[in-house]
C-alpha positions as CSV (number, residue, x, y, z in Angstrom):
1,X,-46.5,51.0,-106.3
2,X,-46.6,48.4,-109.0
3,X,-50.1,47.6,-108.6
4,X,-51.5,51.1,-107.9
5,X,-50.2,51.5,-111.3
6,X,-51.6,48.7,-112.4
7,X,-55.0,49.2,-111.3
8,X,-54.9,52.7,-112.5
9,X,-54.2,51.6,-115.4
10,X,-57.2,49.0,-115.5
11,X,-60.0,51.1,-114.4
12,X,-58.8,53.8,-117.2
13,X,-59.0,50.6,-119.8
14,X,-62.3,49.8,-118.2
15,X,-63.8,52.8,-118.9
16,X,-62.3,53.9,-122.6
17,X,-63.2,50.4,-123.4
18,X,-66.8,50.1,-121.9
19,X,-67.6,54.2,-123.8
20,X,-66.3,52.6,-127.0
21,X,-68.1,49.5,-127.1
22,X,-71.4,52.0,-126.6
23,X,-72.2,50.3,-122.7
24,X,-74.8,52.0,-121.3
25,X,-73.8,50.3,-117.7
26,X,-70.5,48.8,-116.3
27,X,-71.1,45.7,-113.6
28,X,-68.4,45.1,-110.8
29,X,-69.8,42.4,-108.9
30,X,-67.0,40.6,-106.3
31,X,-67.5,36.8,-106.1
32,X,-65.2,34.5,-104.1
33,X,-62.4,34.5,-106.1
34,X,-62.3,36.7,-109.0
35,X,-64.4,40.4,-109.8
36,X,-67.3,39.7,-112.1
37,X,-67.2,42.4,-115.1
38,X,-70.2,42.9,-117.2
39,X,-71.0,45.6,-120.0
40,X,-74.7,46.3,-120.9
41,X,-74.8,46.8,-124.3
42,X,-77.8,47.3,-126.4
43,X,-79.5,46.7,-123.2
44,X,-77.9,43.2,-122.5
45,X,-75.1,42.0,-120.2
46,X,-72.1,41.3,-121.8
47,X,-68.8,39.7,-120.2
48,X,-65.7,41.6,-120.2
49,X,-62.2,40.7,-118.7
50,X,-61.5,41.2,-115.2
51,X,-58.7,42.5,-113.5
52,X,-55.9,40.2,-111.8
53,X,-57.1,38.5,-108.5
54,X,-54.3,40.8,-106.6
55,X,-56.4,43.8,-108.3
56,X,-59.5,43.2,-107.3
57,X,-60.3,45.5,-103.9
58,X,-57.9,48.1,-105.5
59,X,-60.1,48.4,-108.3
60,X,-63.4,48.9,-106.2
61,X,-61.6,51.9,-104.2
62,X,-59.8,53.4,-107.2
63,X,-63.5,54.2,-108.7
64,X,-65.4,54.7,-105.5
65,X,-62.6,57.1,-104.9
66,X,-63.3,58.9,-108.3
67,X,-67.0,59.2,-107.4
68,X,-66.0,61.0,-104.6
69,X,-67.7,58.2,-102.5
70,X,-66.5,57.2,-99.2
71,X,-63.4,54.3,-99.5
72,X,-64.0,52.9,-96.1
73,X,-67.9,52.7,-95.6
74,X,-68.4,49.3,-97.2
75,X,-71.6,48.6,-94.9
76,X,-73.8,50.8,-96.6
77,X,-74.8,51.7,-100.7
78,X,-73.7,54.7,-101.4
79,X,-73.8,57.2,-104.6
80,X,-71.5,59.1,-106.6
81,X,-70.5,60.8,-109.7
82,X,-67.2,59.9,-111.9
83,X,-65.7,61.8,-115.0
84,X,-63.4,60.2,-117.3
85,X,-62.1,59.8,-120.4
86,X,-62.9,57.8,-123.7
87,X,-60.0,56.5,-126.2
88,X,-59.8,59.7,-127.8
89,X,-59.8,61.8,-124.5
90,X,-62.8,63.1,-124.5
91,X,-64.6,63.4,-121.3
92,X,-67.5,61.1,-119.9
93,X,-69.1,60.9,-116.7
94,X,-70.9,58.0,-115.2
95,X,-73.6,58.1,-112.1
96,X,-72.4,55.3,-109.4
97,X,-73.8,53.0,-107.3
98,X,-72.4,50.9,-105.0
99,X,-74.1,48.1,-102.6
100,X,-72.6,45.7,-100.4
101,X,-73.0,41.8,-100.7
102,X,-70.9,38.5,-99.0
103,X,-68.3,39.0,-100.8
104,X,-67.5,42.5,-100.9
105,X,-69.5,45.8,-102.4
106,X,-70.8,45.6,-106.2
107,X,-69.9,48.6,-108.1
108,X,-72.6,50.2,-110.9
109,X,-71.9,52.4,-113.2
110,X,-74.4,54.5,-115.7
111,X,-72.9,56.2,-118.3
112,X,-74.9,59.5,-118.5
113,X,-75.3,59.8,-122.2
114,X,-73.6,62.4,-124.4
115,X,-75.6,61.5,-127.1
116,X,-78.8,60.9,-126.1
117,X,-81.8,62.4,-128.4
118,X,-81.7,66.3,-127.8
119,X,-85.2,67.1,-129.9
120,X,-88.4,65.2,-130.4
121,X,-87.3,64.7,-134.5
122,X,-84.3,62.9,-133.1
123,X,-86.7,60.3,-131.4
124,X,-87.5,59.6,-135.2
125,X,-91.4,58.7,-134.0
126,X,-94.1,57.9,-136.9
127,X,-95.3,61.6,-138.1
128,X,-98.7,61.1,-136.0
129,X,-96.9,60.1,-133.1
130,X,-95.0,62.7,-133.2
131,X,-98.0,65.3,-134.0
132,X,-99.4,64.1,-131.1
133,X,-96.8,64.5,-129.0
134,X,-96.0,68.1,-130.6
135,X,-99.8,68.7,-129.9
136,X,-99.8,67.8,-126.4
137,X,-96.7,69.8,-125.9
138,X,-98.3,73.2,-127.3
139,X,-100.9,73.4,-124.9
140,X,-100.1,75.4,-121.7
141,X,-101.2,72.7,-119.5
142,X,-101.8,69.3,-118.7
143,X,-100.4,66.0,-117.6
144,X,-98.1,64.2,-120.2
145,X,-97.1,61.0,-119.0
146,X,-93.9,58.8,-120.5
147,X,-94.1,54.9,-119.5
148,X,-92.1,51.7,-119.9
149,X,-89.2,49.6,-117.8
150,X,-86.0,51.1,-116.6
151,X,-83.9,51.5,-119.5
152,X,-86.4,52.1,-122.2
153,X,-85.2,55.2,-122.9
154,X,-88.4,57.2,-120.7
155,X,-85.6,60.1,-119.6
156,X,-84.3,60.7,-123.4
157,X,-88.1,61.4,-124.5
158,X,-88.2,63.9,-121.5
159,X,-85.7,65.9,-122.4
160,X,-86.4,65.6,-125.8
161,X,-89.8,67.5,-124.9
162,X,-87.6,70.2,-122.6
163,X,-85.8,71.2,-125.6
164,X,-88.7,72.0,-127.2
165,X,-90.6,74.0,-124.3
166,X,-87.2,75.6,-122.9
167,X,-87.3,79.6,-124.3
168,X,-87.4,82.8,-122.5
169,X,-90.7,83.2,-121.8
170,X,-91.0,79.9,-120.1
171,X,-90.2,79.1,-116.7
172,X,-89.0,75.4,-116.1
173,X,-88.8,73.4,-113.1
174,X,-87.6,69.7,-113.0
175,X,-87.4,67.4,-109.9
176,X,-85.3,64.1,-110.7
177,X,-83.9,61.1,-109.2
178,X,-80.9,62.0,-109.6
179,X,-80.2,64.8,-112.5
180,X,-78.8,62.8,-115.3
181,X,-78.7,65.4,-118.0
182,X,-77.8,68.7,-117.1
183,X,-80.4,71.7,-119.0
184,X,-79.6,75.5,-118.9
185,X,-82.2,77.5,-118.4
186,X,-84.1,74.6,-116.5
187,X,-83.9,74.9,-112.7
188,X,-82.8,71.0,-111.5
189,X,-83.5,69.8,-108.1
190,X,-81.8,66.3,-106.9
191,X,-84.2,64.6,-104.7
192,X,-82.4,64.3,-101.4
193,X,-84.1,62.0,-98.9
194,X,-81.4,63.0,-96.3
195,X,-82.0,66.1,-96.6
196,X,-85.8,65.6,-96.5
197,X,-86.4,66.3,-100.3
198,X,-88.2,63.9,-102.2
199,X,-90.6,64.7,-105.5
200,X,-93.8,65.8,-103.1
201,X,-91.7,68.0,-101.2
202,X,-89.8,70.0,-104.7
203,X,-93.3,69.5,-106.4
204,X,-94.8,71.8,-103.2
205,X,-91.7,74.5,-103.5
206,X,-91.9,74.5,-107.4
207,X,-95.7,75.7,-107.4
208,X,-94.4,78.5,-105.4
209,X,-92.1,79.6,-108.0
210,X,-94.3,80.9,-110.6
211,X,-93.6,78.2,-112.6
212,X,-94.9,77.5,-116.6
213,X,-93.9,73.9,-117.4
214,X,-93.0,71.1,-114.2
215,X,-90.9,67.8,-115.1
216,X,-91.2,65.1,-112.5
217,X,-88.6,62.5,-112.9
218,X,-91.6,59.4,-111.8
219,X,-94.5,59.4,-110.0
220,X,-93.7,56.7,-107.5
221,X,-96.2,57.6,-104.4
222,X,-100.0,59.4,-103.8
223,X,-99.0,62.1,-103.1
224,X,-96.7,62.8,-105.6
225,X,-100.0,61.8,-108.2
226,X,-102.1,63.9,-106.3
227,X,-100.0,67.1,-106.9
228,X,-99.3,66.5,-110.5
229,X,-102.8,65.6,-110.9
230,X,-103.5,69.0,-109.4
231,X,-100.8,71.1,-111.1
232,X,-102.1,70.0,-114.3
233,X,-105.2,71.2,-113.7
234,X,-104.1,74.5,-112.7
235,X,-102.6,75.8,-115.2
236,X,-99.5,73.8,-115.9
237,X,-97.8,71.6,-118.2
238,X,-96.6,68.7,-115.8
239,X,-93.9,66.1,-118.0
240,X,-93.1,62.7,-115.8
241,X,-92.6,59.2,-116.4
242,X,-94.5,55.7,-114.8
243,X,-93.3,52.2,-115.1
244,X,-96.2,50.4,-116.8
245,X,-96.5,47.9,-119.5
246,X,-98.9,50.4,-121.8
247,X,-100.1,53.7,-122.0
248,X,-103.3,52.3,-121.0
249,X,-101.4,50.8,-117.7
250,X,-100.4,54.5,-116.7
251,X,-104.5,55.7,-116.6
252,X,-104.9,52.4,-114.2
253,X,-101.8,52.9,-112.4
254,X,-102.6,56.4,-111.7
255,X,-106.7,55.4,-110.3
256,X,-104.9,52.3,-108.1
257,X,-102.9,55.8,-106.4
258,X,-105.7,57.4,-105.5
259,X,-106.8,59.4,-108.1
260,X,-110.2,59.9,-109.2
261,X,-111.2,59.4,-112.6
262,X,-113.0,62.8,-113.1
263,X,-109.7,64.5,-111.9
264,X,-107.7,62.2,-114.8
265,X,-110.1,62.8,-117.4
266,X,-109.8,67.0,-116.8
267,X,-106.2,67.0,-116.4
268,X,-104.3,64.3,-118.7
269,X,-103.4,65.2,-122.5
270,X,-101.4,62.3,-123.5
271,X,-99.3,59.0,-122.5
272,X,-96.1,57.3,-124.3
273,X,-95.7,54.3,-123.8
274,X,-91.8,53.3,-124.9
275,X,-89.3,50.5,-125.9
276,X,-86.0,50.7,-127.4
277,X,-85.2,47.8,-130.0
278,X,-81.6,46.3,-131.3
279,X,-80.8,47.8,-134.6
280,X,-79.8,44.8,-137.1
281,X,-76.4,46.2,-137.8
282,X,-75.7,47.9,-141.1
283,X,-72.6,46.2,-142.0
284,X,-73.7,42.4,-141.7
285,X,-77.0,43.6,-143.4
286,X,-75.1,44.5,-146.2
287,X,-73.3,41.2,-146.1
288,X,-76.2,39.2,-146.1
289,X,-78.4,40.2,-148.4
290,X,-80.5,40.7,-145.1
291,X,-82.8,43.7,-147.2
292,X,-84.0,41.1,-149.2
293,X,-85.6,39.5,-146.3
294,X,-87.1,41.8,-144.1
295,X,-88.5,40.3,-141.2
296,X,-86.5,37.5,-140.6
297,X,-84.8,36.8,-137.4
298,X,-81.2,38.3,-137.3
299,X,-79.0,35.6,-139.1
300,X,-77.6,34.7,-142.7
301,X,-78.8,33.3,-145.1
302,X,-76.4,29.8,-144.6
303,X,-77.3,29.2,-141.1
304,X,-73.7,31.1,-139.6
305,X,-73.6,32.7,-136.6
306,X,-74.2,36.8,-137.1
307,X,-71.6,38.9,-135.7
308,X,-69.1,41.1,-137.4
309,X,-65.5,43.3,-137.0
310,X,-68.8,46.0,-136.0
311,X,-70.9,44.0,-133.9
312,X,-71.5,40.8,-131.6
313,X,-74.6,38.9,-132.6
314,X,-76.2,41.2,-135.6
315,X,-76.9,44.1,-134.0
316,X,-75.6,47.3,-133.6
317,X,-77.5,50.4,-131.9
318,X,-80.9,50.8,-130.6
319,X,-83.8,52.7,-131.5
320,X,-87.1,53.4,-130.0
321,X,-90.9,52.0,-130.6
322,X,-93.8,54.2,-129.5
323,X,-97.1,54.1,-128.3
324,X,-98.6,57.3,-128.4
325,X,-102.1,57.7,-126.7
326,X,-103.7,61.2,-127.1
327,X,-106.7,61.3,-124.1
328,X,-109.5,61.4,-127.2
329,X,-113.0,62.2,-126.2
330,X,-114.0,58.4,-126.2
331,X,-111.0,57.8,-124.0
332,X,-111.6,60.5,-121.7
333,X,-115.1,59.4,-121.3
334,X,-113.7,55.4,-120.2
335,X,-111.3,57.0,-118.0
336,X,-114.3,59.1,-116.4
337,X,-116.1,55.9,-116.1
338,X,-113.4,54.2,-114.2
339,X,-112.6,51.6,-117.2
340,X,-110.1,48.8,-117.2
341,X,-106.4,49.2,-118.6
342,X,-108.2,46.5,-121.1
343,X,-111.1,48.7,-121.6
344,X,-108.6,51.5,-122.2
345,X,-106.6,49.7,-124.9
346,X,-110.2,48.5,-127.2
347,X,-110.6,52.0,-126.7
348,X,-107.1,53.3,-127.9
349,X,-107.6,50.9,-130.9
350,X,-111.2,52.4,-131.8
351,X,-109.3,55.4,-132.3
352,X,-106.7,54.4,-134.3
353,X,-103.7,54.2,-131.7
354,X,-101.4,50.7,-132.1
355,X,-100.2,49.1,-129.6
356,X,-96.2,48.7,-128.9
357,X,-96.0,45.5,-131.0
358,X,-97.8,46.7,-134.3
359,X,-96.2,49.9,-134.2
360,X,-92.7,48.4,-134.3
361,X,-93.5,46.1,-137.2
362,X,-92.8,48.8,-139.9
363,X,-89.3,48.5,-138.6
364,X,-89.2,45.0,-139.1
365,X,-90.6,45.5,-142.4
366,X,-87.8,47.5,-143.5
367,X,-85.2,45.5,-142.2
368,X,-84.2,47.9,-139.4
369,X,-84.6,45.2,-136.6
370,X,-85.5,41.6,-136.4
371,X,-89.1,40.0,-135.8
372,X,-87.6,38.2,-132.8
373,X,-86.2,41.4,-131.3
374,X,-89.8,43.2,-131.7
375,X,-91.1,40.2,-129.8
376,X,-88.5,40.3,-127.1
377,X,-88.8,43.8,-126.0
378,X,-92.3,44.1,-126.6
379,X,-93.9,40.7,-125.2
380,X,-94.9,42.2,-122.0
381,X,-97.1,44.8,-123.3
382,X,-98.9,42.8,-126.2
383,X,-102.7,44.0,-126.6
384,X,-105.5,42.7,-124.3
385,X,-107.8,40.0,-126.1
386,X,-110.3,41.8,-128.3
């Protein structure tokens, strides 16, 4: 009884404790002697303490058993959804995943964000980033496409854009993998591969549904292209999400499915390309003198290591850096004539669009977030060679 109390009361720590440190992820992964616990914070792993050795399986069951997942199938990954509560009682809820490995099943769990950017102004985008984006948004139909790695933040943006479209005299249908964010008024379908639902299959049932405005969480197959594609050019504002490096990536991603470039050119309005950067944090800025140099690394002025009561290393809080590529007549016209992802980005430049890197250099400039930082999140999508 001692330890069922016990591990109750770890996995409620875990959880107040991961929601206050801002985690966007909690890592459970079982190695021969001890459980491995890890907090992704500001989109890095951080270590946290684990739980006695005599805790460890009852840890693991006490949250798959929260998640309503199944305690003795450890064979198999399995999914599941757990609500808790913060340090000030306030409920959260986490998506989890669990997989099995040598030494026993590793536990994952996503905080499914509260406060998570609820309108386009929120995303605080450059005005003509923005305007583009509002642009795009006002037409009646279209393909507008959000890109960058898992975590970048591609699922905020989304439902940044729903807020805007979602009124009366729209009709909204959204296919995810899963629903992280809950919309009323939006009818939300869970792809279900059990059940034999996956995005080509909702996408198929939504077009029969009257519908005004579809969200696709990613196009990950053909097919799935192929519809959207179609959709868009049908009368239909079609929202979804790719993982590529640039907004010039997604055109070339979308031509390596299968789709031909007269069929992009008539039926894309605009991609996103995304990354979210460590905010320098306010308090160690202030400290520092760190406004006086802009642009610098995070770090003091005396060579100590950064970190306060506030933060770990300097930072605190992220924020996002934009790409945003309207499909401009002299794009559409490379895209009709099958161009390159490099071809694509001279292109973007001839008409004024930055890439990731120099659009996040005003934040630099102001302090906001370190050179270094820029560099880190952005180094995989620098420009092509002129």
């Amino acid at each position: 009884m001692d330890e069922d109390q016990a591990t109750v009361r770890f996995v409620d720590r875990l959880i107040a404790d991961a929601v206050e440190h801002r985690a966007s992820d909690i890592h459970l992964q079982p190695e021969q002697d001890t459980l491995r616990i890890r907090l992704r914070i500001d989109g890095l792993l951080r270590e946290a303490q684990g739980p006695p050795a005599a805790l460890r399986s009852r840890a693991i069951a006490r949250l798959k058993l929260l998640a309503g997942m199944d305690v003795a199938e450890q064979r198999l990954p399995q999914d599941g959804r757990l609500q808790g509560q913060d340090s000030t009682g306030q409920p959260v809820q986490f998506r989890v995943a669990s997989c099995p490995s040598v030494h026993g099943e590793k536990l994952v769990l996503r905080l499914i964000e509260r406060d998570a950017p609820a309108t386009i102004e929120a995303l605080a985008m450059p005005d003509p980033a923005r305007e583009a984006l509002e642009t795009a948004l006002d037409r009646t139909e279209g393909l507008i496409l959000v890109t960058g790695p898992t975590g970048s933040g591609k699922t905020a943006t989304l439902h940044a854009a729903l807020h805007r479209l979602n009124t009366p005299e729209r009709n909204i249908c959204a296919v995810e993998d899963p629903v992280e964010m809950e919309v009323p008024g939006v009818t939300q379908v869970a792809v279900n591969r059990r059940a034999g639902v996956d995005f080509a299959r909702a996408l198929r049932a939504f077009l029969r549904q009257d519908p005004d405005v579809i969200l696709i969480g990613e196009i990950r197959d053909a097919e799935t292209a192929a519809i959207a594609v179609k959709a868009a050019q049908t009368g239909h504002l079609v929202l979804s999400t790719l993982h590529t490096r640039s907004a010039a990536g997604a055109v070339e991603r979308l031509a390596q499915m299968g789709v031909p470039g007269y069929d992009l050119a008539s039926s894309l309005s605009l991609v996103v390309a995304q990354r979210l950067v460590r905010r320098r944090c306010p308090a160690c800025r202030a400290a520092d003198g760190a406004e006086a140099a802009p642009g610098t690394a995070a770090g003091t002025a005396d060579g100590r290591t950064p970190g306060c009561p506030h933060c770990r290393d300097g930072y605190s809080g992220r924020r996002g850096v934009f790409q945003v590529m309207p499909l401009t007549a002299g794009i559409a016209e490379a895209v009709l004539a099958g161009a390159s992802a490099r071809q694509l980005e001279a292109r973007a430049r001839e008409a004024g669009v930055p890439d990731l890197h120099t659009a996040g250099w005003p934040l630099v400039e102001a302090g906001e977030t370190s050179a270094a930082e820029l560099r880190r999140v952005t180094r995989e999508a620098e420009p092509w060679p002129a």
